[in-house]
C-alpha positions in Angstrom: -23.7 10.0 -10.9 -24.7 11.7 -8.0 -24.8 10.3 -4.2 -28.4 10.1 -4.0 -28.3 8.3 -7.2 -25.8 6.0 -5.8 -27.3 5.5 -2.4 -30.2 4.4 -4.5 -28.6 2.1 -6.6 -27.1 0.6 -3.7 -30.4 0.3 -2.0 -31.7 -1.7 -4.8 -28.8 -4.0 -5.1 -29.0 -4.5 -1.3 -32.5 -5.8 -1.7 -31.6 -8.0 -4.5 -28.5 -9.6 -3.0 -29.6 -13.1 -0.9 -27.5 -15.2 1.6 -26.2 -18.2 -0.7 -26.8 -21.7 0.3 -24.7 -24.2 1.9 -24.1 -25.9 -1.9 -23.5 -21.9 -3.4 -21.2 -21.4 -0.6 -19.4 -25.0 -0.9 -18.8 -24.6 -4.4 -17.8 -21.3 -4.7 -14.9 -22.2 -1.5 -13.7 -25.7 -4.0 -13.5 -22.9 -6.6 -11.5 -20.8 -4.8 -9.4 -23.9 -3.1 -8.3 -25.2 -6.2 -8.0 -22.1 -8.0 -4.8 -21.0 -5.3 -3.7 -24.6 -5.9 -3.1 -23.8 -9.5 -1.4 -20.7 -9.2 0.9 -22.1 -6.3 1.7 -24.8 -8.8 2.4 -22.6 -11.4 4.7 -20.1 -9.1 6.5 -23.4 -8.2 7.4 -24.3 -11.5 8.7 -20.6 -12.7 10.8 -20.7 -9.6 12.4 -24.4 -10.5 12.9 -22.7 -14.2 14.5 -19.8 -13.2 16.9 -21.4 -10.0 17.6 -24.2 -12.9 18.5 -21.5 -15.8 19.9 -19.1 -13.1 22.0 -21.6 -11.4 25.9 -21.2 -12.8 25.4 -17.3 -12.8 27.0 -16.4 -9.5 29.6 -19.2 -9.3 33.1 -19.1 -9.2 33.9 -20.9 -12.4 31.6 -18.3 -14.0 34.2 -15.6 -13.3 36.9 -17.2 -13.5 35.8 -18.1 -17.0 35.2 -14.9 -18.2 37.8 -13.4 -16.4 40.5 -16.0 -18.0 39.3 -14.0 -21.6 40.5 -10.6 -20.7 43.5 -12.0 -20.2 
């Protein structure tokens, strides 16, 4: 594909393309609303998993645990 070929292409999709309407518009920002809801949600819950399975790996009993093996 050459650049005329695209400019073309581009022409015709430019005169295609309308404004949407208030209702195409509304829906499409609830969409995308509730869409960044779920995935903030989701991100929420993997971090409470993780801090809750990750919690006892830093803590002093930890080492002194495996430390108190070696010897």
């Amino acid at each position: 594909m050459g650049i005329s070929e695209f400019i073309q292409e581009s022409r015709r999709i430019l005169k295609l393309a309308t404004k949407p309407s208030r209702t195409e518009l509304w829906t499409s920002t609830k969409i995308t609303v509730l869409a960044m809801i779920l995935v903030g949600m989701l991100s929420f819950i993997v971090q409470i998993f993780m801090n809750t399975l990750t919690s006892r790996w830093g803590t002093e009993s930890w080492i002194l645990t495996s430390l108190a093996g070696l010897f």
